[in-house]
C-alpha positions in Angstrom: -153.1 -127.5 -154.6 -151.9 -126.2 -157.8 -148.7 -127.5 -159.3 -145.6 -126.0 -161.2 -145.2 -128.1 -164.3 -141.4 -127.0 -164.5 -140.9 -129.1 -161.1 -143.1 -131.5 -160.0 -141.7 -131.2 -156.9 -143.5 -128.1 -156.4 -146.7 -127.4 -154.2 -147.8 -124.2 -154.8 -150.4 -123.0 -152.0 -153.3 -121.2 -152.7 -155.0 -117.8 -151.1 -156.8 -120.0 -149.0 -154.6 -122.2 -147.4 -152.5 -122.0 -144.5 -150.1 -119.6 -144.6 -146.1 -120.0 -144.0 -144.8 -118.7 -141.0 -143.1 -115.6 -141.7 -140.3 -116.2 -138.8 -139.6 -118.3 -141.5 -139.2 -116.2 -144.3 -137.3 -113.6 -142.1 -134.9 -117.0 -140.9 -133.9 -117.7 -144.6 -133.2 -113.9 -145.5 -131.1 -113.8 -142.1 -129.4 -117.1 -143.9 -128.8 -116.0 -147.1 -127.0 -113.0 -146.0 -124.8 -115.3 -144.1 -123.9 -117.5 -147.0 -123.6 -114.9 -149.4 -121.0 -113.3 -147.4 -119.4 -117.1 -147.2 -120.0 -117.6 -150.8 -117.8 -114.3 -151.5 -114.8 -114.6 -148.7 -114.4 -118.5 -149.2 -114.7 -119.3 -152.8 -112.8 -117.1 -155.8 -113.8 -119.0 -158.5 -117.2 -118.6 -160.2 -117.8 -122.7 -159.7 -117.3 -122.7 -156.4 -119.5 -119.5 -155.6 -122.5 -120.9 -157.9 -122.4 -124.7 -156.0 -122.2 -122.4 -152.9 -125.4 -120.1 -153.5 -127.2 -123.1 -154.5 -126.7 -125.5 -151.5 -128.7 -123.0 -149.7 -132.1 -124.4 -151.0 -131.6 -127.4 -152.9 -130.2 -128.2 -149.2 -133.6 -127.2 -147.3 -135.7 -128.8 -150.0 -134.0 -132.2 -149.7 -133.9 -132.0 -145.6 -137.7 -131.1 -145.5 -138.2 -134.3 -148.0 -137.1 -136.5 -144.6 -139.7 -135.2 -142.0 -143.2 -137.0 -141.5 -145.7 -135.5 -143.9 -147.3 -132.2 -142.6 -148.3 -129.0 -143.3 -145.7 -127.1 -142.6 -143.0 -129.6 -144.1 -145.4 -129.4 -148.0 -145.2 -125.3 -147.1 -141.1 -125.2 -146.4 -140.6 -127.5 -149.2 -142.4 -125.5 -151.4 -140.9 -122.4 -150.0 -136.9 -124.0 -150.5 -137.8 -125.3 -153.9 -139.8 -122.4 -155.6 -136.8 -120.2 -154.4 -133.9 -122.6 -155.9 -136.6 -122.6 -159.1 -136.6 -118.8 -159.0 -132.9 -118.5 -159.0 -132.2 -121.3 -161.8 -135.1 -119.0 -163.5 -133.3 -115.6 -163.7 -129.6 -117.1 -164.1 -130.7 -118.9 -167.2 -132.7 -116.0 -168.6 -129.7 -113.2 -168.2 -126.5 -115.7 -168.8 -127.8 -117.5 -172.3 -129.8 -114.5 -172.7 -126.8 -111.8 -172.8 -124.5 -114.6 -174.9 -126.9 -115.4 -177.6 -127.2 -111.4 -177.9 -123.4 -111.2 -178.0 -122.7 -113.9 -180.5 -125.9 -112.6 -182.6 -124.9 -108.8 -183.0 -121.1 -109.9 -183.5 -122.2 -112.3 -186.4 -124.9 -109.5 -188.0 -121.5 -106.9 -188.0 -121.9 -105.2 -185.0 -118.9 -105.1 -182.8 -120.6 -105.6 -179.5 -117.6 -104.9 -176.9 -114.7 -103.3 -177.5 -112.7 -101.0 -175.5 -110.3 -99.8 -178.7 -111.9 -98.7 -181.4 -114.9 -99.2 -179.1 -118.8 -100.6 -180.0 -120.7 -100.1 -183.2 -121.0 -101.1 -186.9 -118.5 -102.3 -189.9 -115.7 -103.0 -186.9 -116.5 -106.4 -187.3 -117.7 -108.5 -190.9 -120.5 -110.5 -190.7 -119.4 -114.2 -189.8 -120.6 -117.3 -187.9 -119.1 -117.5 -184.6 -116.0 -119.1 -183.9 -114.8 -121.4 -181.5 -112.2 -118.5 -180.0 -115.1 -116.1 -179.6 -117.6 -118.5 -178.0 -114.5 -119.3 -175.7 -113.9 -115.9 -174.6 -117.9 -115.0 -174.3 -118.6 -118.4 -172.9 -115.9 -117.3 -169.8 -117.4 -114.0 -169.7 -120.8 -115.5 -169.2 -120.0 -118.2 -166.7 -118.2 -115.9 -164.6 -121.7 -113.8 -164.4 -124.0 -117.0 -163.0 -123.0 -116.0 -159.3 -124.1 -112.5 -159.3 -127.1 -113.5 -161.5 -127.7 -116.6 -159.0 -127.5 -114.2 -156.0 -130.0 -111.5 -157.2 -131.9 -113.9 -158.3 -132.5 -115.6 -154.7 -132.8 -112.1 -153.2 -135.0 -110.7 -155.2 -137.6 -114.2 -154.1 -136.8 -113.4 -151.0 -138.0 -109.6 -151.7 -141.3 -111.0 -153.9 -142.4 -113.5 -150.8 -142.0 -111.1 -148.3 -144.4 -108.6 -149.8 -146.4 -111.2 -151.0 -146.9 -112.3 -147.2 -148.0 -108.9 -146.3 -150.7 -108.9 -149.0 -149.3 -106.5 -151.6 -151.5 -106.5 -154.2 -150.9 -108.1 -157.6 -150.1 -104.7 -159.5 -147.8 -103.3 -156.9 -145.9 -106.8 -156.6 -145.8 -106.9 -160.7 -144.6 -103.1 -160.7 -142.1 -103.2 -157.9 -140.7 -106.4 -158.9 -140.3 -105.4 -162.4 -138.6 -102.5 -161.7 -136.1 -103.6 -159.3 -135.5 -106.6 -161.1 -134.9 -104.4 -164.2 -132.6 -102.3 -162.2 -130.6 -104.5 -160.8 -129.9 -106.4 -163.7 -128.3 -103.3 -165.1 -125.8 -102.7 -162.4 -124.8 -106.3 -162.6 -124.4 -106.4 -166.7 -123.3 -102.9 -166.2 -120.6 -103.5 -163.5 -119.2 -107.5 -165.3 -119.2 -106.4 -168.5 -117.0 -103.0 -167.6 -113.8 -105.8 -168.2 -115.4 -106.9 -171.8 -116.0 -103.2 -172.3 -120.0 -104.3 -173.4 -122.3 -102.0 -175.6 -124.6 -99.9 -173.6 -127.7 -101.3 -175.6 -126.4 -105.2 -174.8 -126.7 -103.5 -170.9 -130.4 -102.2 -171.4 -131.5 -105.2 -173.0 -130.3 -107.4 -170.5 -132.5 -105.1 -168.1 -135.7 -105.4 -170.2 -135.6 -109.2 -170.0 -134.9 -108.5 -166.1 -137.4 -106.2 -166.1 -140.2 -109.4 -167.7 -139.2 -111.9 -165.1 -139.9 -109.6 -162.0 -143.1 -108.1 -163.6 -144.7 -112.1 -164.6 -142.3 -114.3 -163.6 -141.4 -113.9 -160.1 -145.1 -112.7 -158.7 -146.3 -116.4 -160.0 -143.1 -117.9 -157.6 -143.8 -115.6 -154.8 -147.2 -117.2 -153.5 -147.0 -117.0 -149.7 -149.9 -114.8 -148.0 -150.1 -114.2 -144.4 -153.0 -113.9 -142.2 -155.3 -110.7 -142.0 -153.5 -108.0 -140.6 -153.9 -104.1 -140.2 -153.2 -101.9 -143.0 -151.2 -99.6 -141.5 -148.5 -103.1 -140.9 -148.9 -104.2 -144.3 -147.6 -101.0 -145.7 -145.3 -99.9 -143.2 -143.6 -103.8 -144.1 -144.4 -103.4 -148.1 -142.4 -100.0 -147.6 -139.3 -101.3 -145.6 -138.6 -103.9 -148.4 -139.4 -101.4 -151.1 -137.0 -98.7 -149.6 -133.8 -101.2 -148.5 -133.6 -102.9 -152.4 -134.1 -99.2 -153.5 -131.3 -98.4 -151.3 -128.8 -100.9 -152.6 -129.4 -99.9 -156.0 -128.9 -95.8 -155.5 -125.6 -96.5 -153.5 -123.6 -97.4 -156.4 -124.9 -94.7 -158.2 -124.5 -92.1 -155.6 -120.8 -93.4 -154.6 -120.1 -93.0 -158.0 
């Protein structure tokens, strides 16, 4: 068993053990759907939505912890708590990540969101950050953690269900990297319209996106299923691959 110092709670299974049922995997992306669409229809406020996306497996890890000791309990345990870790992961890497680069660039002089005169250098003199802009930022960035919580959990989801079919390491790293990359610059891309952000704010927010799905997330995503044919393993590979690809074009090709 190897463990995840971050949370000792942890079990991470290797190649060689037992592998999780994938009607499971399938169960909690069926779920997650669900509550996301809950999430978004009963809560308004970003509090509300975060406690809401996070019930999901902080809920199944704590059940699991009550059922006599078994394999499959250590695997769902795992499973719930890895993907709560992955979310926390990702939300704490974009949110503090895309403030500290706010409050940085405004302090060094450069006007990092403004819709009137707009982005850019010597709008702004250099300055340590005040309690009115942290305020202002700070609200900006809290209102982010849902969306950042909810791609976040997808995007595990998207990482163990390759991993199950066996994807190899590369083509786990270079998918996840890229769609991870992606889809963190529709979401800083589509919040920070009502800040008016700075496009390079945006594509840095990406790149750090881009890190976590390239080394982060194939080290969360450890399931592996059983031997199976190739022709299944890519034919499922491709049907994730293909539906997050989807979701990110049809923003782009609406608009």
């Amino acid at each position: 068993m190897i463990k995840l110092n971050t949370f000792n709670l942890i079990d991470m299974q290797t190649e060689n053990s037992a592998s999780l049922p994938f009607l499971c995997i399938a169960t909690a992306a069926a779920v997650w759907v669900l509550l996301i669409l809950t999430c978004t229809s009963t809560f308004s406020n970003p509090i509300g939505q975060t406690l809401c996306l996070l019930s999901l497996p902080i809920t199944i890890t704590a059940a699991f912890s009550l059922l006599p000791q078994s394999d499959l309990k250590r695997q769902l345990r795992s499973f719930a708590a890895r993907w709560a870790v992955s979310m926390i992961l990702y939300c704490l890497l974009i949110v503090i990540g895309e403030l500290v680069l706010l409050l940085a660039s405004s302090a060094l002089g450069y006007l990092p969101y403004s819709d009137r005169p707009g982005p850019g250098w010597g709008k702004v003199p250099m300055h340590f950050p005040q309690a009115d802009e942290v305020r202002f930022l700070g609200g900006w960035a809290i209102a982010l953690i849902p969306m950042c919580l909810f791609w976040g959990g997808s995007l595990f989801l998207f990482a163990e269900w390759t991993q199950w079919f066996r994807a190899p390491k590369w083509m786990a790293a270079t998918f996840g990297g890229l769609l991870c990359g992606a889809f963190t610059i529709l979401a800083i891309d589509s919040w920070g319209w009502y800040i008016a952000i700075a496009p390079f704010l945006v594509y840095a927010s990406g790149l750090a996106g881009a890190l976590f799905g390239s080394f982060a997330l194939p080290r969360l995503a450890i399931e592996t299923g059983p031997e199976m044919k190739l022709w299944k393993r890519v034919l499922a590979i491709a049907i994730a691959v293909l539906s997050f690809s989807a979701v990110i074009a049809r923003p782009l090709i609406s608009g």
